[in-house]
C-alpha positions as CSV (number, residue, x, y, z in Angstrom):
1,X,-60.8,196.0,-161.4
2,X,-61.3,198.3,-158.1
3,X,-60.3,202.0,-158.8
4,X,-58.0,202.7,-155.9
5,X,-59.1,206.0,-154.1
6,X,-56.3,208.6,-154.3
7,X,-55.2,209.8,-150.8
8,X,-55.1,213.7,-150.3
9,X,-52.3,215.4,-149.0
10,X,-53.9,215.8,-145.4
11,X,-55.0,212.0,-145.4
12,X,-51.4,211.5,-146.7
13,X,-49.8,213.2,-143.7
14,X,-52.2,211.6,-141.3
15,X,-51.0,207.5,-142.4
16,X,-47.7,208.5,-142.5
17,X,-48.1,209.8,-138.8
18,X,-50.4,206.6,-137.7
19,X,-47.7,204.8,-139.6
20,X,-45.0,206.2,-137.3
21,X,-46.6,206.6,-133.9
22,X,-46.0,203.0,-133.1
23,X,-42.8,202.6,-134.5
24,X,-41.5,205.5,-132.2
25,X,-43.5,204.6,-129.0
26,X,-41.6,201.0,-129.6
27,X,-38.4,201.8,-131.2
28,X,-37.6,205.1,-130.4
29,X,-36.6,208.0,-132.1
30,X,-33.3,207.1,-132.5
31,X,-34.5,203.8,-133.0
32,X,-36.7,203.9,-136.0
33,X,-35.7,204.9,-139.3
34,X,-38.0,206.7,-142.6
35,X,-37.4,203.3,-144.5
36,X,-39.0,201.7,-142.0
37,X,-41.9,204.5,-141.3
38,X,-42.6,204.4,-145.2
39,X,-42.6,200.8,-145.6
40,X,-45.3,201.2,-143.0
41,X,-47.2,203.6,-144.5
42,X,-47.2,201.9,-147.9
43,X,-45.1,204.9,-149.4
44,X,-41.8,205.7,-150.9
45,X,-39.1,207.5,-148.9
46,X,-39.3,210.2,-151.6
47,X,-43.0,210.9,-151.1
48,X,-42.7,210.4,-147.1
49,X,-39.6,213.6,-147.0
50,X,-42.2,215.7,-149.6
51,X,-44.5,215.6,-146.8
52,X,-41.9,215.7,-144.2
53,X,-39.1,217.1,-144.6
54,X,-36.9,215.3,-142.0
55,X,-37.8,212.6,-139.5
56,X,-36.8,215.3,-136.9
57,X,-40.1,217.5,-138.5
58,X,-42.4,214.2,-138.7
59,X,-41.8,213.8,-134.8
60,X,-42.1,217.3,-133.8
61,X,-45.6,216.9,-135.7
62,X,-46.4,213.7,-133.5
63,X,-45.4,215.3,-130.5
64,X,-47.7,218.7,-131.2
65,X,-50.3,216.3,-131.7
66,X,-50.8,214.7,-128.7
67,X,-50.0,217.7,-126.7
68,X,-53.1,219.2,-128.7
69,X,-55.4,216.2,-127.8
70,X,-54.4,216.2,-123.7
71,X,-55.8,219.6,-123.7
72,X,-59.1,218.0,-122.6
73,X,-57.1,216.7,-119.5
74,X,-56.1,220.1,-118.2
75,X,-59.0,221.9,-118.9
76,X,-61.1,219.6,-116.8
77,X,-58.4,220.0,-113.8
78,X,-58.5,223.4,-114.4
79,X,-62.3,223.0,-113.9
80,X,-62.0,221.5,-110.9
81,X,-62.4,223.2,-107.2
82,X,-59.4,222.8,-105.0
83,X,-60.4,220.5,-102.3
84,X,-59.6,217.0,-100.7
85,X,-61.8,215.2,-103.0
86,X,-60.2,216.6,-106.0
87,X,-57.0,216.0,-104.5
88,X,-58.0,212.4,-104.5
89,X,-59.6,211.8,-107.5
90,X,-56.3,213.6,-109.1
91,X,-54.0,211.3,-107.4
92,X,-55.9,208.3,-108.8
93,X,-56.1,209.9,-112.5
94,X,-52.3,210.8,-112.4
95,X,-51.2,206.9,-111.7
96,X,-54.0,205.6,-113.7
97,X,-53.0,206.8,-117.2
98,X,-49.5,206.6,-116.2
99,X,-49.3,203.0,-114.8
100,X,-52.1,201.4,-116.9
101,X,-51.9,203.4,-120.3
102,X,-52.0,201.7,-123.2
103,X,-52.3,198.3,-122.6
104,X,-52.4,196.7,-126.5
105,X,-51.5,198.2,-129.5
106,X,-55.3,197.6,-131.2
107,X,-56.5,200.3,-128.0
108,X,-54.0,202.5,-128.8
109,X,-54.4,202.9,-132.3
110,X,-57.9,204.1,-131.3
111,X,-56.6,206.3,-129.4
112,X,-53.3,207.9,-129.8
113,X,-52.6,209.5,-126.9
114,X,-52.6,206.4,-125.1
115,X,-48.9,205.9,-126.7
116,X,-48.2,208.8,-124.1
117,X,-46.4,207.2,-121.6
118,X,-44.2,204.8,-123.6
119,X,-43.0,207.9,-126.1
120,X,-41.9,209.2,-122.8
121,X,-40.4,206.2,-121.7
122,X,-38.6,205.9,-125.0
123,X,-38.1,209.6,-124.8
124,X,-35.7,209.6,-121.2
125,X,-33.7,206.7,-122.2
126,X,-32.8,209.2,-125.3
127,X,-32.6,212.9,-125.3
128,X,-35.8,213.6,-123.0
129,X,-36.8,216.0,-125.2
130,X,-40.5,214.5,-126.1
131,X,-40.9,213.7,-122.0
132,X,-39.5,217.7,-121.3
133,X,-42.0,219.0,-123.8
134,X,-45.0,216.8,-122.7
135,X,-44.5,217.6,-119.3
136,X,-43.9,221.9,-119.8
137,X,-46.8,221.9,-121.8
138,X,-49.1,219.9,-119.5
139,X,-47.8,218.7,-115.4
140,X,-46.4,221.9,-115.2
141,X,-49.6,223.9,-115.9
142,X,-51.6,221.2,-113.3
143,X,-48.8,221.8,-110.5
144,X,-50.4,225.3,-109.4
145,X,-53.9,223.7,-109.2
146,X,-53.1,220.7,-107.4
147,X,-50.4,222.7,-104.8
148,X,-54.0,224.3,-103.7
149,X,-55.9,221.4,-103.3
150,X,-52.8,220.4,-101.1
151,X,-53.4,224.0,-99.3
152,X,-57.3,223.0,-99.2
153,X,-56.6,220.2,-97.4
154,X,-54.3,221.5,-95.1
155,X,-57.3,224.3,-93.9
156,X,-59.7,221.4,-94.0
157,X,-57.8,219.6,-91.3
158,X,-57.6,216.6,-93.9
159,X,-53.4,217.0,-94.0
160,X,-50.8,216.9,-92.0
161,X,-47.2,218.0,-92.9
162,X,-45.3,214.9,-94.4
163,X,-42.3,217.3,-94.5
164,X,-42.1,217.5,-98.4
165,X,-42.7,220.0,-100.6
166,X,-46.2,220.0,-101.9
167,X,-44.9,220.3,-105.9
168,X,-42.5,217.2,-105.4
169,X,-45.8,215.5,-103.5
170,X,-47.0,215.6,-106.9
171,X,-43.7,214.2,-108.8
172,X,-43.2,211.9,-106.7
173,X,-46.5,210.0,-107.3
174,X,-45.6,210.8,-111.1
175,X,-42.7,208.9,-110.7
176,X,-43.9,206.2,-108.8
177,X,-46.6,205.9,-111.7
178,X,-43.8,205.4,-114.2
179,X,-41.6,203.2,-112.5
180,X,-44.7,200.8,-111.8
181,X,-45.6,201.1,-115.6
182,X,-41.6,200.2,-116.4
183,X,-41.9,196.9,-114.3
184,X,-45.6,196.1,-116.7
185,X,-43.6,196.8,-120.0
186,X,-42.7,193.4,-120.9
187,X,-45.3,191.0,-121.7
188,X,-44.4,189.1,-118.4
189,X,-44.3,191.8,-115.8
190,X,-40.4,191.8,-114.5
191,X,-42.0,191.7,-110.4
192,X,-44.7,189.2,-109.7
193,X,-46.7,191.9,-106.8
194,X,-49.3,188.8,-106.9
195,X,-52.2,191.5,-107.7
196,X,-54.0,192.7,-110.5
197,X,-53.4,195.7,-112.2
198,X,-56.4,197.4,-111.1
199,X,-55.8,196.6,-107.5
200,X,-52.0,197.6,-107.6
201,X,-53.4,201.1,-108.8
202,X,-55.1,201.2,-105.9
203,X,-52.5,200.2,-103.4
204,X,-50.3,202.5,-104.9
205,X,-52.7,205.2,-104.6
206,X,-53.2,204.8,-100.7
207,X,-49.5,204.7,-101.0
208,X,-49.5,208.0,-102.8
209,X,-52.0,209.4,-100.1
210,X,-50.3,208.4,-97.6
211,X,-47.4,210.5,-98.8
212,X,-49.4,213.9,-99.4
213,X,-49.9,213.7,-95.6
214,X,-53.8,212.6,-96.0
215,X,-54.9,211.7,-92.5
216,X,-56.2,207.9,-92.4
217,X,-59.9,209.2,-91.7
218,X,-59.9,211.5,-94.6
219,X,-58.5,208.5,-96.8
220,X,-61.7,206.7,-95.4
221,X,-63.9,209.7,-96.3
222,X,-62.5,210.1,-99.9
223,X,-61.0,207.2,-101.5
224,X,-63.5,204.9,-102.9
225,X,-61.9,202.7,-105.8
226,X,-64.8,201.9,-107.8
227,X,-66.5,205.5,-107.8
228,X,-62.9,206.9,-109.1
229,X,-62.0,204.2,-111.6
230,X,-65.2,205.6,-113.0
231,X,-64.4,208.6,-112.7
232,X,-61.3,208.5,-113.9
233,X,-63.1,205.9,-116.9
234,X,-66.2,208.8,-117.6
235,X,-63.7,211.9,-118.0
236,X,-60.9,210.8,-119.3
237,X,-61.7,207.6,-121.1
238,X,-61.0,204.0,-120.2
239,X,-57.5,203.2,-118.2
């Protein structure tokens, strides 16, 4: 007979949380219940609230989380010199993991923070709070680094004035990102835009250029697909 290894504490904590994770990037929060998050994670209720004491604390746990591992994200935007070419390459990042995110539920539960973009979809047709606290802690401190690449290009002659503010520029490709990852959500895609995913990005990104006020020429200069997919692929891990 195997001797089954006894879990500690911290390995405890962590199933629980791997066993939740899918069920609220599915379900909800309001959705998913502790019965169903310890039947998961092969645990009683009773054990599950010694650990945590309330679904409301599991969650705020998950949520701290995968705030913590995006870190990596801002610090290399932070990195980065304000310019055209970041501009571009940003554009292309901020609608790749938003549109193509997790695209299976074995990729995700290799990496978490792939579950990203549905918690938040789950999260606005709640409370918002998850999307409110993803977004304070990270678009918010990436707004004042990408309104100067937007300045950059202006001085580089790369921009003209789409008559829109250069924050909402930003947003507004966010947003676009989403609603394009809403339409994927089902298994069959609910529009048929007769394109691949991977080419779809990339329309939408012209699209998205388009709107900064990029003039065509510095499109030309800066927007290669491939060399930013890989990019995109190197820094930040596979779309």
């Amino acid at each position: 007979m195997t001797k089954q290894t006894r879990l500690s504490a911290e390995q405890r904590r962590n199933s629980i949380i791997a066993a939740a994770l899918p069920l609220f990037s599915y379900q909800g929060f309001n959705g998913t219940t502790t019965k169903q998050i310890a039947e998961k994670a092969g645990v009683s209720e009773a054990l599950l609230y010694r650990h945590f004491p309330s679904k409301e604390h599991l969650f705020s746990e998950i949520q701290g989380g995968l705030c913590d591992q995006t870190h990596r994200f801002s610090e290399i935007i932070q990195s980065l010199e304000p310019s055209t070419s970041t501009l571009v390459n940003s554009v292309h990042f901020l609608l790749s993991v938003v549109f193509i995110g997790e695209q299976d539920a074995q990729l995700a539960e290799t990496d978490p923070h792939l579950y990203i973009p549905r918690l938040i979809t789950q999260s606005l047709l709640e409370d918002g709070t998850f999307a409110r606290t993803f977004w304070d802690t990270h678009i918010e401190l990436w707004t004042e680094k990408w309104e100067a690449c937007v300045h950059a290009s202006v001085a580089a002659g790369d921009m003209v004035d789409p008559g829109v503010d250069p924050v909402l520029r930003w947003w507004f490709t966010h947003h676009l990102a989403m609603s394009l990852r809403l339409v994927h959500l089902p298994p069959k895609p609910a529009v048929d835009y007769g394109f691949e995913r991977a080419e779809i990005l990339d329309q939408a990104a012209r699209f998205s250029l388009r709107g900064f006020g990029l003039k065509d020429e510095a499109i030309k200069a800066h927007y290669n697909p491939a060399m930013l997919r890989f990019f995109t692929e190197t820094l930040f891990g596979s779309a």
